[in-house]
C-alpha positions as CSV (number, residue, x, y, z in Angstrom):
1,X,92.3,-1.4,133.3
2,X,93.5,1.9,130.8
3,X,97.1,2.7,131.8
4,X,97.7,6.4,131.8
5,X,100.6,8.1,129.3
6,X,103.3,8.3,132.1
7,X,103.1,5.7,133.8
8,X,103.6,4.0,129.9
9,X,106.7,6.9,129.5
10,X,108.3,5.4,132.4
11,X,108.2,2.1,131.6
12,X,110.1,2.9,128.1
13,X,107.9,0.5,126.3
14,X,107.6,2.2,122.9
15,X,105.7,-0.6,121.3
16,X,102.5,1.5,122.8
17,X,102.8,4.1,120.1
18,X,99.8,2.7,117.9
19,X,97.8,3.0,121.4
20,X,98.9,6.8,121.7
21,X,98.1,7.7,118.6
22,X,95.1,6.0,119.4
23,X,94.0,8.2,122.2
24,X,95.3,11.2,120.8
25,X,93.2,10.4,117.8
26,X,90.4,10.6,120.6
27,X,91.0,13.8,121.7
28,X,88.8,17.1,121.3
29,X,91.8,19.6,121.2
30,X,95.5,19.1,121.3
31,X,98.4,21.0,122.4
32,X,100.9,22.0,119.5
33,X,102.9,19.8,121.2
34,X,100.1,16.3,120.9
35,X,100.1,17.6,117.2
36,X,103.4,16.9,116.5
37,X,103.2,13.8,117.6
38,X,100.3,12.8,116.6
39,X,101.5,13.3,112.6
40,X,104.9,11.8,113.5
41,X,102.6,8.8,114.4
42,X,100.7,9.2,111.7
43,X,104.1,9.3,108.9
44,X,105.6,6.6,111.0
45,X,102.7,4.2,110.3
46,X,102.0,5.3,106.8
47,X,106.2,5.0,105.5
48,X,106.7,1.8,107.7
49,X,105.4,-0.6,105.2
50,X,106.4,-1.2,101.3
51,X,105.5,1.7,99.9
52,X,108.3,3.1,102.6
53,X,108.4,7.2,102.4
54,X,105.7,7.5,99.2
55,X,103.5,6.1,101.9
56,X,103.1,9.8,103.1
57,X,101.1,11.0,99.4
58,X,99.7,7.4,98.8
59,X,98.0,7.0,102.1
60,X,95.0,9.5,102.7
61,X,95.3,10.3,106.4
62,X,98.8,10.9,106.3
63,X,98.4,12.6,103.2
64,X,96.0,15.3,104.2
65,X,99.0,16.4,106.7
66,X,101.4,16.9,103.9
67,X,101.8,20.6,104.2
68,X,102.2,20.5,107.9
69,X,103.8,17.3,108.5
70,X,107.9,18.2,107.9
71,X,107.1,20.9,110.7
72,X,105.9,18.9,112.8
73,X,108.6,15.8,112.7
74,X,111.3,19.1,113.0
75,X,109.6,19.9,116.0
76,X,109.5,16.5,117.3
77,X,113.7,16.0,116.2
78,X,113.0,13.8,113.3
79,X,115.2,16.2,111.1
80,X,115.9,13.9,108.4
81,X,112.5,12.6,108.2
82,X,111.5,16.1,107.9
83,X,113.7,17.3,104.9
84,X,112.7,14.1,103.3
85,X,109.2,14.7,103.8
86,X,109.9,18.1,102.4
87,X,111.5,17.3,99.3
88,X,109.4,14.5,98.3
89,X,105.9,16.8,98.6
90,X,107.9,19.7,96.1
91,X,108.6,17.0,93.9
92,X,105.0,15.9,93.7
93,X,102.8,18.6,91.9
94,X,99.6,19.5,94.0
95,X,97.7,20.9,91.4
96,X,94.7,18.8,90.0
97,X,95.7,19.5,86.6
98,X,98.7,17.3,86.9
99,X,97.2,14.7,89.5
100,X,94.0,14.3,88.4
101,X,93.4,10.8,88.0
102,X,94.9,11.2,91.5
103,X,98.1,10.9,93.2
104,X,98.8,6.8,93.1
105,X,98.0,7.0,89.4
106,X,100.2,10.1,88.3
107,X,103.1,8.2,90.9
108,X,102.5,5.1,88.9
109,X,103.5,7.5,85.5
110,X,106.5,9.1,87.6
111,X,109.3,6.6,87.7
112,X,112.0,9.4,88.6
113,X,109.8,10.5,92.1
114,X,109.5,7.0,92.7
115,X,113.7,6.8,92.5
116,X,113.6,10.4,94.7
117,X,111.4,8.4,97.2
118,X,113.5,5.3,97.5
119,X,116.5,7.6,97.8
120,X,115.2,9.7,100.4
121,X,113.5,6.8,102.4
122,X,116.9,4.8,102.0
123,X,118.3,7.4,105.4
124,X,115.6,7.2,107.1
125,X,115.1,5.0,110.1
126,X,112.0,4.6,112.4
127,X,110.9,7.0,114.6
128,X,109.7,5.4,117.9
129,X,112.7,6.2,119.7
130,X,112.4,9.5,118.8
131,X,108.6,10.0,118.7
132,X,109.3,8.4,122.6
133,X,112.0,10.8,123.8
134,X,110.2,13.4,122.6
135,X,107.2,12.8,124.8
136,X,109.1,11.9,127.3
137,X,110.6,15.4,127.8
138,X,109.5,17.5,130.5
139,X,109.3,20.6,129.1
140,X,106.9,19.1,126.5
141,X,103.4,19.8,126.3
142,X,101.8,16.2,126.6
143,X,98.7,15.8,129.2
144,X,99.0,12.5,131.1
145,X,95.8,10.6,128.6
146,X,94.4,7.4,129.4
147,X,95.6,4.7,127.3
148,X,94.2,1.5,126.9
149,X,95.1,-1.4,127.4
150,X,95.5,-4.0,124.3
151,X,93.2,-6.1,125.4
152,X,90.8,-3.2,126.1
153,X,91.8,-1.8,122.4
154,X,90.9,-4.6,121.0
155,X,88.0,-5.0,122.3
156,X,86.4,-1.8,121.8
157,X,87.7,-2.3,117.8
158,X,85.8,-5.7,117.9
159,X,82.7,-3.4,119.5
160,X,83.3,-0.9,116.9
161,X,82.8,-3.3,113.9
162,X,79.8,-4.3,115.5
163,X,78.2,-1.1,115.7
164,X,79.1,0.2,112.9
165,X,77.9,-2.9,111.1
166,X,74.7,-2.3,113.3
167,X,74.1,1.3,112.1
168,X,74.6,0.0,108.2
169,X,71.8,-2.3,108.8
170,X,69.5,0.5,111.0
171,X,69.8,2.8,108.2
172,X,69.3,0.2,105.7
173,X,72.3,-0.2,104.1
């Protein structure tokens, strides 16, 4: 049975984020405010592992936010997260001259923006909390979507791989 977004907000369960983004992810059109959080989903997944904040250049959906995505965790109250973002994506040249190869490569060749990167990343904590009061505010902009459940998330990524595996075949792949 899906659970809808409030009824999640009033539980204060924050380990639902990956769910949200989820079904925002789903969504035709979003509000500025489902846009915000959406990329501060999308940073928070992409900086939480190793790679920590270079995770926002080396990973290709957070990556093709990059111009947009210190507005968007400002807007949100990540502040810190923002002016890291920031500074790390005017360190990185985003001309194809320089990054040809492409951006893991040139980062590879760049041990000084790999120090800027651990330095910036070393104040930054995660975002749930914030990402969570955020939505949880009234005068934000966030429609009540229907989330599923795990169980039902699973399942339909289980379904997915299936069909997507079915189509490869189909078209003769």
């Amino acid at each position: 049975m899906p659970q809808n977004l409030h009824d999640l907000l009033q539980q204060d369960e924050p380990s639902a984020l990956p769910r949200i983004e989820r079904a925002l992810l789903s969504q035709d059109d979003l509000s500025a405010d489902q846009e915000a959080v959406l990329s501060a989903l999308v940073w928070q997944r992409c900086t939480g592992g190793a790679a920590g904040l270079l995770g926002c250049v080396l990973h290709q959906d957070c990556a093709k936010l990059i111009d947009n995505l210190p507005n968007q965790l400002a807007r949100i109250g990540a502040a810190d997260a923002s002016i890291a973002t920031k500074e790390l994506r005017n360190a990185i040249p985003l001309d194809d001259g320089q990054i040809r190869g492409g951006v893991a490569d040139w980062i590879d060749t760049q041990p000084d923006i790999v120090k800027k990167a651990h330095e910036l990343d070393d104040g930054l904590h995660e975002l749930d909390q914030t990402i969570w009061d955020f939505m949880k505010d009234p005068s934000t902009d966030i429609p009540d979507l229907e989330i599923l459940t795990r169980t039902e998330s699973l399942v339909s990524s289980v379904v997915g791989l299936f069909r997507s595996k079915q189509r490869r075949i189909l078209s003769g792949w």
